[in-house]
C-alpha positions as CSV (number, residue, x, y, z in Angstrom):
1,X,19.5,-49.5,-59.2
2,X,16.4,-47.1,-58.5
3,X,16.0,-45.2,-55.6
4,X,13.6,-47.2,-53.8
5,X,15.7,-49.8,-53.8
6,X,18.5,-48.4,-52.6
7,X,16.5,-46.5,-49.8
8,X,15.3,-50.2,-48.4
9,X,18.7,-51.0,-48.4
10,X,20.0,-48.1,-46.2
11,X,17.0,-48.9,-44.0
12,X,17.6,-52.2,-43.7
13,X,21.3,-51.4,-42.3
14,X,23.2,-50.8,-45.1
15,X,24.0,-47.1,-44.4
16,X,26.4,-47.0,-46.9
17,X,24.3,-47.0,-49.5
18,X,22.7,-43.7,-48.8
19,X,25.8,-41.9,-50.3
20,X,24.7,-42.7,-53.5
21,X,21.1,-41.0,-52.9
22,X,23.0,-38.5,-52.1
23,X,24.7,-38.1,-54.9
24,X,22.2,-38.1,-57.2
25,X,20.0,-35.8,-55.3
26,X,22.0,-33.3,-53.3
27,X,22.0,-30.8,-56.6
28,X,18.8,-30.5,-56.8
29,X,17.4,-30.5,-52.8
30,X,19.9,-27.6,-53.0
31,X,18.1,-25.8,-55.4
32,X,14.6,-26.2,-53.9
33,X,15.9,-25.2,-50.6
34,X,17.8,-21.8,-52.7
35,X,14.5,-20.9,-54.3
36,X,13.1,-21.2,-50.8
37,X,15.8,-19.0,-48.7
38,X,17.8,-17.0,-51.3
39,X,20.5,-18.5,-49.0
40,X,23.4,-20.2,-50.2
41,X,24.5,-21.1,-47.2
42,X,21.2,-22.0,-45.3
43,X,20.5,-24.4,-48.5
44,X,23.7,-26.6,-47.9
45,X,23.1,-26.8,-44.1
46,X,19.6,-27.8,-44.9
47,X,20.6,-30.5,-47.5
48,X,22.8,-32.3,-45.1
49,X,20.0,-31.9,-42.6
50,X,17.7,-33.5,-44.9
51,X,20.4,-36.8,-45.4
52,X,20.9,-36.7,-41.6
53,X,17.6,-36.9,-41.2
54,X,16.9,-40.0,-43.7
55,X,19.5,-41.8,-42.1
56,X,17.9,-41.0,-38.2
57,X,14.1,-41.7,-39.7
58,X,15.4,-44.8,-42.2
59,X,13.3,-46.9,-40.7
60,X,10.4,-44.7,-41.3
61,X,10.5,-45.0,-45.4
62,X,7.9,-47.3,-46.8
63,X,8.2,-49.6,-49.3
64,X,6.2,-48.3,-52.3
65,X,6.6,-44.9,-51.5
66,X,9.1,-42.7,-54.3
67,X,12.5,-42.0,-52.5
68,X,11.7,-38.6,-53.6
69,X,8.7,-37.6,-52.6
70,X,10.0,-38.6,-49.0
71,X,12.9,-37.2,-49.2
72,X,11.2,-33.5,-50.3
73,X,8.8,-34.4,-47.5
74,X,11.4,-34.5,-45.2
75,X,13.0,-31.3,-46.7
76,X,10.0,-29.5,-46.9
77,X,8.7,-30.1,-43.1
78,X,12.7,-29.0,-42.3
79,X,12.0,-25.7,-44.4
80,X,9.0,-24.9,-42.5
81,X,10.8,-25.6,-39.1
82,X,13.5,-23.1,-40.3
83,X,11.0,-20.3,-41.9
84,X,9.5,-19.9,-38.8
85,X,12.3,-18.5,-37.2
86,X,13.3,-16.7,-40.1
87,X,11.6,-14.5,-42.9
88,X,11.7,-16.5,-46.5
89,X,12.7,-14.7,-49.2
90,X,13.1,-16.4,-52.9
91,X,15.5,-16.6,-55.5
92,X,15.3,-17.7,-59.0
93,X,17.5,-19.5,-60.9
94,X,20.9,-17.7,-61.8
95,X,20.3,-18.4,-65.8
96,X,16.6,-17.1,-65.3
97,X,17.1,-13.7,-66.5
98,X,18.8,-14.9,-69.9
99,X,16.0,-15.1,-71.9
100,X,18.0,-13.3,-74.7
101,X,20.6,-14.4,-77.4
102,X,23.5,-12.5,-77.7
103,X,21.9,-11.2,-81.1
104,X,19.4,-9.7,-78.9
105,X,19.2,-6.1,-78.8
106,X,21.0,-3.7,-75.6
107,X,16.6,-2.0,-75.2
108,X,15.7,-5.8,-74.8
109,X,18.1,-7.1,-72.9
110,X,17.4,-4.2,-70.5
111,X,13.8,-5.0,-70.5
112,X,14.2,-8.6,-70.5
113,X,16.8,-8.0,-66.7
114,X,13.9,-5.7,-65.6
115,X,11.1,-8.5,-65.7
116,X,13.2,-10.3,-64.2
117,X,13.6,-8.5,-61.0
118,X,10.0,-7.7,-61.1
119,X,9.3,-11.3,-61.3
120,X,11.7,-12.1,-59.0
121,X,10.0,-9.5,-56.2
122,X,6.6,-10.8,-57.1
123,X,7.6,-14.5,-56.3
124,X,9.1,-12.7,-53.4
125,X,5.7,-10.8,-52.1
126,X,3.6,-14.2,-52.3
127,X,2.5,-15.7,-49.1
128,X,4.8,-19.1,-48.4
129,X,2.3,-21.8,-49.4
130,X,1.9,-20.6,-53.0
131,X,5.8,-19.6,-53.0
132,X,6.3,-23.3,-52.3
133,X,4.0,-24.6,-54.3
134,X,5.2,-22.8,-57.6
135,X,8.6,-24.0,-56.6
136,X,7.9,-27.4,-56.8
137,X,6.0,-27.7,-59.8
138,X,8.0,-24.9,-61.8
139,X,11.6,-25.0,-60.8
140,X,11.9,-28.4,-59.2
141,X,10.2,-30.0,-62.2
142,X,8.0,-32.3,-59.5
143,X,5.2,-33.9,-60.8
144,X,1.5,-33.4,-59.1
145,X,0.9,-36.6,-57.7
146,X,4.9,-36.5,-55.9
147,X,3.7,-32.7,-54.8
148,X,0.2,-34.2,-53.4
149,X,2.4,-37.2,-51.6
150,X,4.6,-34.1,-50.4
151,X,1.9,-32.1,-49.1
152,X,-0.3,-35.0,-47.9
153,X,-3.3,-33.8,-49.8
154,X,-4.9,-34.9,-53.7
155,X,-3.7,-34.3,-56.9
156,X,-6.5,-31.8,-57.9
157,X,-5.9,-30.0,-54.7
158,X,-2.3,-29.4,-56.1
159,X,-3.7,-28.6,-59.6
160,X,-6.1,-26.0,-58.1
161,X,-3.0,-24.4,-55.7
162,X,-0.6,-24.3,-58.8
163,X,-3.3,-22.9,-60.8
164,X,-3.9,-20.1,-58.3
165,X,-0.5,-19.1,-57.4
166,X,0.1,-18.6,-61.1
167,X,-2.8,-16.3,-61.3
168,X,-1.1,-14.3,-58.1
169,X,2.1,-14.5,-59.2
170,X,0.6,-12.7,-62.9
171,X,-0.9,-10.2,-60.7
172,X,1.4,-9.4,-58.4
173,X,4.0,-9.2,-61.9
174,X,1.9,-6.8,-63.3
175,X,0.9,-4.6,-60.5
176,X,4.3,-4.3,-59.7
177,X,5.0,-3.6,-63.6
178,X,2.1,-0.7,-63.0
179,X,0.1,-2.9,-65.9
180,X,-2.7,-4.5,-65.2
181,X,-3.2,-8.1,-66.1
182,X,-5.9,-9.4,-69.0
């Protein structure tokens, strides 16, 4: 059974149900919230936020609408309650510095855990808009038009914001890195 239908079914009373959505999504709210906050702790009491709030606002979701989409709308307007009372910071994946095999050299390795945390303090630096925005379309894997229905704005207006915060993100890498981007 797909999301959507199992959403209409916690709105229409069967709360039940919504265990289910949580399974399958908890893992990765959780992440998006972990990129977000560098928090482990803040991300869990935001992902039960998030479920407490779809089974408040249940009778909010529209039919036609991806489960998803709402639910990261609902996650990401929770995130922006919370970072205004606190500074956002960001954390990358725990597998994102292992670019290397084990048949990697010890020079590389080095270098490759040294971009890394340059990378990692240059997500860090942006401002929250294009932090957030990278992190949706990068780690969380969303596609443009579920960002767009996310941030309530078109598809080429994500494309555009994606495609600029990569540019910042390159620059703030290598000005960090004391190279200059090409």
């Amino acid at each position: 059974m797909g999301d959507e239908q199992i959403m209409q079914e916690v709105r229409a009373g069967n709360v039940g149900k919504l265990e289910e959505l949580f399974d399958r999504h908890h893992r990765p709210l959780f992440r998006y919230f972990l990129h977000l906050t560098s928090n482990r702790a803040l991300s869990e009491d935001l992902v039960q936020e998030v479920f407490f709030r779809i089974l408040k606002y249940r009778h909010t979701y529209q039919a036609g609408t991806t489960f998803r989409a709402w639910m990261y709308q609902i996650g990401r307007n929770l995130w922006m309650d919370q970072a205004g009372r606190r500074k956002g910071e960001v954390a990358l994946p725990e597998n994102a510095g292992e670019f290397s095999s084990p048949e990697t050299l010890p020079d590389r390795q080095l270098q490759n855990k040294q971009e890394t945390a340059l990378l990692h303090r240059a997500l860090a630096a942006m401002p929250r808009e294009r932090r957030e925005v990278l992190v949706m379309s990068r780690f969380m894997d969303l596609k443009y038009d579920e960002i767009a229905s996310i941030l309530k704005c078109e598809v080429g207006t994500v494309k555009v914001r994606v495609y600029r915060a990569l540019r910042d993100l390159g620059d703030r890498f290598y000005a960090l890195g004391g190279e200059r981007a090409s």
